[in-house]
TORNU-711679 format. One record per residue (C-alpha): x, y, z; residue number from 1. Coordinates in steps of 0.001 Angstrom, whole numbers, plus 500000, padded with zeros to 6 digits. Each point is the difference from the previous one (the first is absolute). Layout:
TORNU-711679
[[X Y Z] NUM]
...
***
This chain:
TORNU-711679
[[650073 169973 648767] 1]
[[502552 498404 498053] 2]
[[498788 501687 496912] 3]
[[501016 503333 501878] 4]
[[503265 498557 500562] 5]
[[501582 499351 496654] 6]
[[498441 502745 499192] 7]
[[501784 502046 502218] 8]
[[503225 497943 500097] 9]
[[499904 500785 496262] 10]
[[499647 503284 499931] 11]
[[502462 500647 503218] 12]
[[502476 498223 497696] 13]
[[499593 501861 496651] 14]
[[500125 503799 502200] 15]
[[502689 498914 502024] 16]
[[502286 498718 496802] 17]
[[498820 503061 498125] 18]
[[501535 502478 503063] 19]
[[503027 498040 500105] 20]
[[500601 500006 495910] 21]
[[499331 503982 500367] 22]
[[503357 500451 502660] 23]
[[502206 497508 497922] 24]
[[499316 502465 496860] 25]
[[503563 501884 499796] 26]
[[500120 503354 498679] 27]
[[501819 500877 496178] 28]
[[498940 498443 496714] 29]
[[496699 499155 498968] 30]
[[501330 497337 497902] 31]
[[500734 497703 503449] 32]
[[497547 496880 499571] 33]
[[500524 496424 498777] 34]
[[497372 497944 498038] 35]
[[498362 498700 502375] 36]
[[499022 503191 501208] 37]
[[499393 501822 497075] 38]
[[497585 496984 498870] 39]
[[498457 500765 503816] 40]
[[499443 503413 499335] 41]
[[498313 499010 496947] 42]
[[497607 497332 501146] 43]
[[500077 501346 503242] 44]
[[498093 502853 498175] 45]
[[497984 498419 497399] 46]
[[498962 497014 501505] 47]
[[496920 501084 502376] 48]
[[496385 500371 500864] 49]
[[499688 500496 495859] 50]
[[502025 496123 499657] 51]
[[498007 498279 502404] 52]
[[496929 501169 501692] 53]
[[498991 502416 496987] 54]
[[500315 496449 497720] 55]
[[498116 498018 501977] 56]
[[497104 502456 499839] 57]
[[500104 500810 496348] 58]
[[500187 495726 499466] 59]
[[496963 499992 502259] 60]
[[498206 502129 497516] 61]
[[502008 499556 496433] 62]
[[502013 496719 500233] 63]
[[503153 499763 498463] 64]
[[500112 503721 498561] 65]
[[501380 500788 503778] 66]
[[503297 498211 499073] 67]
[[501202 503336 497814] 68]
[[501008 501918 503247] 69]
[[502703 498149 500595] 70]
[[500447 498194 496754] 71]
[[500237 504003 498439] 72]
[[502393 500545 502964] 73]
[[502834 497169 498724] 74]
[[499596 501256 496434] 75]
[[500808 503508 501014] 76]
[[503233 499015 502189] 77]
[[500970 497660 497424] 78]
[[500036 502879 497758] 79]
[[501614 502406 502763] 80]
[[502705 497468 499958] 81]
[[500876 499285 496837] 82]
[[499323 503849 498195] 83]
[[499963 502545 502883] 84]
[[502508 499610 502626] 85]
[[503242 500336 498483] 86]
[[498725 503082 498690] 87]
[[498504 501604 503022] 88]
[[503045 499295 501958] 89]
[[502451 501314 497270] 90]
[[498101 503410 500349] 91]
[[501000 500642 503524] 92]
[[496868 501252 500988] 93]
[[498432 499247 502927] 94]
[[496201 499904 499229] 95]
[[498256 499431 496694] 96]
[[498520 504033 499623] 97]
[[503876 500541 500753] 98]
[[500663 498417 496475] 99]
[[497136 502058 498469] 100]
[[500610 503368 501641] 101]
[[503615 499646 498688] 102]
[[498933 499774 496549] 103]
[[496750 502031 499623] 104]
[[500715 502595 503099] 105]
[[498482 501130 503303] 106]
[[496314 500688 498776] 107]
[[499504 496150 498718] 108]
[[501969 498874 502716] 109]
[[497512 501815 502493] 110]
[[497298 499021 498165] 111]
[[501071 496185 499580] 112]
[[500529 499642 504117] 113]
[[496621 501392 501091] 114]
[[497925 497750 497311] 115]
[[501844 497020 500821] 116]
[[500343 500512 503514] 117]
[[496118 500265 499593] 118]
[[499845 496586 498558] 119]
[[502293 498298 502560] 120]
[[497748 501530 502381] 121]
[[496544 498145 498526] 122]
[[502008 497042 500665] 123]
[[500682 500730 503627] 124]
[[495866 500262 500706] 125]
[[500047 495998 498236] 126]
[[502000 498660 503032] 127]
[[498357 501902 502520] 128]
[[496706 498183 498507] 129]
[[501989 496648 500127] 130]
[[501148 500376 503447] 131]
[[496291 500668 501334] 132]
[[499113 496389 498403] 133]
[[502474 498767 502344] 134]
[[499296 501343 502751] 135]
[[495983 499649 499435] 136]
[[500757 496310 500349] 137]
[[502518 500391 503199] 138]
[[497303 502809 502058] 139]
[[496857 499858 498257] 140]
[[498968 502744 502388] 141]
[[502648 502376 499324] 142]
[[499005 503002 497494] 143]
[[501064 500966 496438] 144]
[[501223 502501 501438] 145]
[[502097 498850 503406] 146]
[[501308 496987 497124] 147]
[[501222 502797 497637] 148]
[[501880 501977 502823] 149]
[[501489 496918 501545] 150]
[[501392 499046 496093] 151]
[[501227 503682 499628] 152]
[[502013 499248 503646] 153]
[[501475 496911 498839] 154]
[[501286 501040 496062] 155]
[[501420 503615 501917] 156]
[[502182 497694 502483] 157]
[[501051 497746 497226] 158]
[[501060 502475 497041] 159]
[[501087 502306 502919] 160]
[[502735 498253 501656] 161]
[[501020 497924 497434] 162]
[[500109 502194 497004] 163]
[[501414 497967 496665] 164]
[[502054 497139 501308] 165]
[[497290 499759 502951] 166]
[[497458 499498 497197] 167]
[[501859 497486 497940] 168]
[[501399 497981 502875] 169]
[[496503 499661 501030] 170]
[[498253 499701 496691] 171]
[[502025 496526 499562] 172]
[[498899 498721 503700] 173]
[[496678 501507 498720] 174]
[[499968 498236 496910] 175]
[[501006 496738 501236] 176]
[[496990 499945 502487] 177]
[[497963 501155 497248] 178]
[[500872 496829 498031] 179]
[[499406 497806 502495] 180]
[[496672 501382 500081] 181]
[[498615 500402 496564] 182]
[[501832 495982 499985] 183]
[[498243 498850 502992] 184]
[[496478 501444 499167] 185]
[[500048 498967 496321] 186]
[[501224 496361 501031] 187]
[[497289 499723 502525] 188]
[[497757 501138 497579] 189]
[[500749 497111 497711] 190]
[[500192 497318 502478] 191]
[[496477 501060 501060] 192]
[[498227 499845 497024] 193]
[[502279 496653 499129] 194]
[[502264 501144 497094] 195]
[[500153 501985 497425] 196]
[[497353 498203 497705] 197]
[[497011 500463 502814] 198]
[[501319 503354 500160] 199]
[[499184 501127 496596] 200]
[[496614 498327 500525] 201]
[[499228 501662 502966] 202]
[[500271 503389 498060] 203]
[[498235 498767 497130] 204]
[[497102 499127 502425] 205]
[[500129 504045 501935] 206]
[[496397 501638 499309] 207]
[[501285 502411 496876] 208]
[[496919 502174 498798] 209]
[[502540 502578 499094] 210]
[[501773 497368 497372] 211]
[[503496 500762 501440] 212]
[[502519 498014 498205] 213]
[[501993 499384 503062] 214]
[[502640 498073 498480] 215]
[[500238 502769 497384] 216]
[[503035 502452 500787] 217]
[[498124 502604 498515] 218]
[[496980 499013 501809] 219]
[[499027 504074 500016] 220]
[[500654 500346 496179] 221]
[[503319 500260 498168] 222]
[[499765 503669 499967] 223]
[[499808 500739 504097] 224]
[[502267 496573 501144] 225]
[[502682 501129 497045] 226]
[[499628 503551 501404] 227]
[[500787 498749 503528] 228]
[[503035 498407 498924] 229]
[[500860 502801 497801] 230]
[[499914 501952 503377] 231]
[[501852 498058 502070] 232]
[[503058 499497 497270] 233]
[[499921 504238 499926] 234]
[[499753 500238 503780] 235]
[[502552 497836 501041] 236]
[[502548 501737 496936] 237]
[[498963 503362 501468] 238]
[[499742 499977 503865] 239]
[[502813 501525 501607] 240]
[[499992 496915 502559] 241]
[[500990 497353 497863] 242]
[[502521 502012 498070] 243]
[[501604 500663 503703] 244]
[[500494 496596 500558] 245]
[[501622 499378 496858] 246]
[[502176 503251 500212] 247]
[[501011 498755 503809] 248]
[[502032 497205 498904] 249]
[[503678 500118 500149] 250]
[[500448 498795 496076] 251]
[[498101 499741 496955] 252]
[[499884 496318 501027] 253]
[[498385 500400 502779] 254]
[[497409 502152 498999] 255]
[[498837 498045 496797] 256]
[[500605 497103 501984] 257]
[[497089 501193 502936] 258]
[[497739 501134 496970] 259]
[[500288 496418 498602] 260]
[[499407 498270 502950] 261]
[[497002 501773 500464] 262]
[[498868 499338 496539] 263]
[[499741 496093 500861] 264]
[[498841 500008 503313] 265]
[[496913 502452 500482] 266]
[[497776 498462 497246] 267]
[[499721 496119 501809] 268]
[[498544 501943 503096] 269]
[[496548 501132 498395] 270]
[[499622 496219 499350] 271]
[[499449 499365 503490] 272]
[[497178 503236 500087] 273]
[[498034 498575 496729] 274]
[[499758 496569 501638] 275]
[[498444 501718 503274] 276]
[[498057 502805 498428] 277]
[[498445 497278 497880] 278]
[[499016 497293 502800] 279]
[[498283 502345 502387] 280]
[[498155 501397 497004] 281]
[[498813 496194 499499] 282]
[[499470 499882 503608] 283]
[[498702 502992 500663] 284]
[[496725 498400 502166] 285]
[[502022 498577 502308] 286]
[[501364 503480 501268] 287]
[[497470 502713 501150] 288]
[[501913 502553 500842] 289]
[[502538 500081 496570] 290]
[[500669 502717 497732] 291]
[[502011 499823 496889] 292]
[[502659 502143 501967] 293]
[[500474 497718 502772] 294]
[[499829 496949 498024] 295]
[[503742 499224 500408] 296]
[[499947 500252 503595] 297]
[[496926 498932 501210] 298]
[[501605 496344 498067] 299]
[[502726 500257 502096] 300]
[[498400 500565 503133] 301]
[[496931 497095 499054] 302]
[[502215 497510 498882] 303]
[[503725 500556 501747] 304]
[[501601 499060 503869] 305]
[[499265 503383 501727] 306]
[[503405 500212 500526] 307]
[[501301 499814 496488] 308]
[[496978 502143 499031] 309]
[[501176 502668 502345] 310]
[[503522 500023 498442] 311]
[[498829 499946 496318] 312]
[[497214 502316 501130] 313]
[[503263 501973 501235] 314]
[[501624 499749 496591] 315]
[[497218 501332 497830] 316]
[[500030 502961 502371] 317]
[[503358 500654 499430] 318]
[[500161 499530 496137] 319]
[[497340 502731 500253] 320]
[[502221 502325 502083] 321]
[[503248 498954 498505] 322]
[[498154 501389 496532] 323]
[[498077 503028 501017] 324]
[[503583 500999 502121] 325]
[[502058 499197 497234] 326]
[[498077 502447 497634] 327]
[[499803 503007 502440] 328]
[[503522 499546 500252] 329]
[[500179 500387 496009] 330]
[[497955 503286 500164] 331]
[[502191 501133 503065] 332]
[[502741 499447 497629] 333]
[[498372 501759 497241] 334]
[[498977 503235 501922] 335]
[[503302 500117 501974] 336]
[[502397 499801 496591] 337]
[[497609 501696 497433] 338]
[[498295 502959 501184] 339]
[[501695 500364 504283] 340]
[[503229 500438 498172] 341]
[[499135 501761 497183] 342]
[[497779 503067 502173] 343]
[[502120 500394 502905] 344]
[[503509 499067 501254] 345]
[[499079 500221 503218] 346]
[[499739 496152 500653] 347]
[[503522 499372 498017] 348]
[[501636 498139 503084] 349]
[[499413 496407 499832] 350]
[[498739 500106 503409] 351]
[[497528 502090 499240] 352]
[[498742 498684 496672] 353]
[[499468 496996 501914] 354]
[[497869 501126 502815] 355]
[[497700 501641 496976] 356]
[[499752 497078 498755] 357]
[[498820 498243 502636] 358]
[[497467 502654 500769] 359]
[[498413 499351 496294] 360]
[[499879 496785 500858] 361]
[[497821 500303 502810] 362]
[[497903 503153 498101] 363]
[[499096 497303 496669] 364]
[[499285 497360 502636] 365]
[[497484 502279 501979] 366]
[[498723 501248 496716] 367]
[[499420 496604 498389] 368]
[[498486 498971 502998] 369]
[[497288 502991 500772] 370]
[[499374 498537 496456] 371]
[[499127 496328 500307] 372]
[[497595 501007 502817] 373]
[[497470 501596 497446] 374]
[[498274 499159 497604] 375]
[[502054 498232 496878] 376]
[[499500 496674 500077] 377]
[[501191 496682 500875] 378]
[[501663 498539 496621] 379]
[[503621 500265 501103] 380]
[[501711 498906 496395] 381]
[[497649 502572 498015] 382]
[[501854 502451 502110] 383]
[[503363 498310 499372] 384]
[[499126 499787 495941] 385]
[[499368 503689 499939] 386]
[[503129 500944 502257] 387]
[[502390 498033 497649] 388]
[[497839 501546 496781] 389]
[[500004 503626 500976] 390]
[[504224 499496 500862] 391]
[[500771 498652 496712] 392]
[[497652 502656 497839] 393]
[[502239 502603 502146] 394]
[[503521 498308 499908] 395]
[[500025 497601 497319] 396]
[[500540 501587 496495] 397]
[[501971 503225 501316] 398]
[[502438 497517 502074] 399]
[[500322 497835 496760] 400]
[[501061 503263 497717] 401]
[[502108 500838 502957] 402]
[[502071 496966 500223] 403]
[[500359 499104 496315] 404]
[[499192 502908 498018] 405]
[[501870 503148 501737] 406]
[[500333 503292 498979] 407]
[[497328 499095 496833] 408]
[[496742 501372 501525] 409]
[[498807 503619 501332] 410]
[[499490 499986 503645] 411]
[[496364 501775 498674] 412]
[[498799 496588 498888] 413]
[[501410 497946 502894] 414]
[[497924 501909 502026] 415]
[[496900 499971 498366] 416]
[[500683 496586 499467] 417]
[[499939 499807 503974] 418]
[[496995 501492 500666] 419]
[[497703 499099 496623] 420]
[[501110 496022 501041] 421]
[[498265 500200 503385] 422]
[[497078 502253 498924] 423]
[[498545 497483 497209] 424]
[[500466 497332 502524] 425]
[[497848 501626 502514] 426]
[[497148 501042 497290] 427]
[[499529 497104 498053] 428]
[[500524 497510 502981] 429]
[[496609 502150 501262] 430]
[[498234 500399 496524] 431]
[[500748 496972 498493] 432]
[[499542 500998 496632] 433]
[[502261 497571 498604] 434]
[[500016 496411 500239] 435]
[[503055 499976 500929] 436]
[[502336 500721 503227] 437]
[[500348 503279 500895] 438]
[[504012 499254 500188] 439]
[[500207 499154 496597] 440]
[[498631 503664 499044] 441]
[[502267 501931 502424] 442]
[[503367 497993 498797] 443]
[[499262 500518 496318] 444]
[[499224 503133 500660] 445]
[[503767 501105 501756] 446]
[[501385 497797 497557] 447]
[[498361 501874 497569] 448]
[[501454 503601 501216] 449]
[[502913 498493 500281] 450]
[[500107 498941 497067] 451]
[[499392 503400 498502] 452]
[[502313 501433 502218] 453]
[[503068 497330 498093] 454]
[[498765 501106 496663] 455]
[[499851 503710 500720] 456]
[[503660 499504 501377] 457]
[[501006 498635 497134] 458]
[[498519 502094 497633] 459]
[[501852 503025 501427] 460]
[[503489 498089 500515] 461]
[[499241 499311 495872] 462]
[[499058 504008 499482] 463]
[[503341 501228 501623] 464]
***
């Protein structure tokens, strides 16, 4: 019983500060939030099912390898920070295809939002999976299918009626429970196995007839844990929701600033999943019922006070929400501002560009969720890797020629570039022909057209 009530104490108090955040939101600029905030929206966003649960259950099968989730995640804001915010917010555009339609027209524009909306999308059916490992453990007997509706519920009311500010004021609150759960779970870990040092033995002594190198961080091979952080660098530099946050703060500061904070405080969190991933792998025996996907919270219900393991329990739900909201909020965004506008005017009130957005909202939701109830799987970061890799194959090169090389390319390239990018992704990540990530192949590739498409320009600027 007390289990059920943090749980629901937890999650009363998350909705209800989400619906209040939503009404405080005042109409007018964009540019409105502080650092705080705009480091909320961030984290709020990134940090999720992928951070926590998804790293515990790739450490329960690879070791350390799990760490590049988030680990990838602070490069990439550190990067965001330091190279691409003052220049996404000097453009004045308000999403990231914005910047590209501007400089390679309508057609690659088009063609930009549907592929990446497509890739935010993948990432959407990841926290769905995430959120049925939580509830597994809460109502074993509920189905895949009741848990994935009841998730769907909960990320529509909390993207809904808090919007931006709603999702950065709760991101931090979300965040900071977060934290104290990766810290609590990782300490306990420790003082269980008595320290560090017995720690390291105890994984030494797991039954290994695979020959993992669990304390290897490319436990998988260089080429597919270098592609995974190669994907989640591109994805976070090319997913409309990130950029929002940093193009939401009132001055430069403040969005470089929320990108920076970001950068140092999501990598410590996957600490707390390797450390649990790896003792309930050693453990395994002692828990009948445990799959690599509930190995983070089956721990916490095994080994925690019901009561806290109802609030953390809580938490982990709502970093899964806060993400999979926060990202149908970025395609929302993305439909609404680059192809709504663009076909029609009839939704050119503000009103009523917001109640469309709020209806594709609830349309991805439904759609991601039919999704997860069939057949794909239950390896929640493989579907986060290839979201963030099929975003930045779309985004990454033509945003990059956009922003620092303008008006020295043919739209004609940028939007083969788009759609060559994605397409050698896809193949080779099927046939793997190469030893090598699939990613690697689709960048060079659009750098490549690119790349022709700067020479060509410049050969005819010589010729006239």
């Amino acid at each position: 019983m007390q289990l059920y009530l943090g749980l629901a104490v937890t999650l009363a108090a998350i909705v209800g500060l989400s619906v209040w955040s939503g009404t405080q939101v005042k109409s007018g600029s964009q540019r409105q939030n502080g650092l705080p905030v705009v480091a909320g929206v961030i984290m709020g966003t990134l940090v999720g099912g992928s951070s926590s649960i998804g790293t515990a259950q790739l450490a329960y099968t690879y070791g350390m390898s799990a760490w590049w989730f988030t680990l990838g995640a602070g490069i990439a804001c550190l990067i965001l920070a330091l190279v691409y915010a003052k220049p996404l917010r000097r453009t004045g555009c308000a999403t990231l295809v914005g910047i590209i339609r501007r400089e390679y027209g309508d057609a690659t524009g088009m063609t930009v939002s549907l592929l990446s909306a497509t890739g935010t999308f993948i990432n959407i059916i990841s926290q769905l999976i995430s959120a049925t490992a939580v509830i597994a453990v809460v109502v074993p007997s509920m189905t895949i299918e009741a848990a994935v509706a009841v998730s769907v519920v909960f990320m529509v009311l909390y993207v809904i009626f808090g919007g931006t500010k709603g999702t950065g004021m709760v991101g931090i609150v979300k965040m900071a429970l977060l934290y104290l759960t990766m810290l609590v779970c990782g300490v306990l870990v420790l003082r269980m196995v008595g320290g560090v040092g017995p720690f390291v033995d105890m994984v030494r002594g797991i039954d290994n007839p695979e020959g993992v190198q669990f304390f290897s961080l490319f436990a998988r091979g260089v080429s597919t844990d270098g592609g995974a952080c190669l994907s989640l660098i591109l994805g976070v530099l090319t997913t409309q929701t990130y950029a929002q946050g940093v193009l939401s703060g009132r001055t430069d500061r403040d969005g470089f600033g929320g990108a920076l904070v970001s950068a140092f405080l999501i990598p410590p969190i996957g600490v707390g999943g390797l450390l649990v991933g790896l003792y309930m792998r050693a453990n395994a025996a002692l828990y009948p019922a445990l799959t690599a996907k509930t190995a983070l919270t089956t721990f916490v219900t095994a080994h925690l006070p019901p009561l806290l393991a109802g609030v953390i329990l809580g938490a982990l739900f709502i970093a899964v929400v806060g993400t999979g909201a926060g990202l149908a909020l970025g395609i929302s965004t993305i439909l609404n501002n680059d192809i709504v506008k663009r076909v029609t005017h009839r939704f050119d009130e503000e009103t009523k560009l917001s109640r469309l957005g709020k209806v594709w909202i609830v349309v991805v939701l439904v759609a991601a969720g039919l999704l997860s109830c069939g057949a794909l799987g239950d390896t929640i970061l493989q579907f986060a890797f290839m979201s963030m890799g099929l975003r930045g194959a779309v985004v990454f090169t033509p945003l990059l020629c956009a922003l620092w090389l303008p008006g020295r390319i043919h739209r004609r390239y940028a939007i083969c570039s788009a759609i060559v990018g994605p397409v050698m992704v896809l193949i080779f990540g099927v046939w793997k022909i190469f030893p090598i990530d699939s990613l690697f192949l689709g960048i060079a590739a659009t750098l490549l057209i690119m790349g022709m498409g700067l020479v060509m320009g410049r050969k005819k600027s010589i010729e006239a």
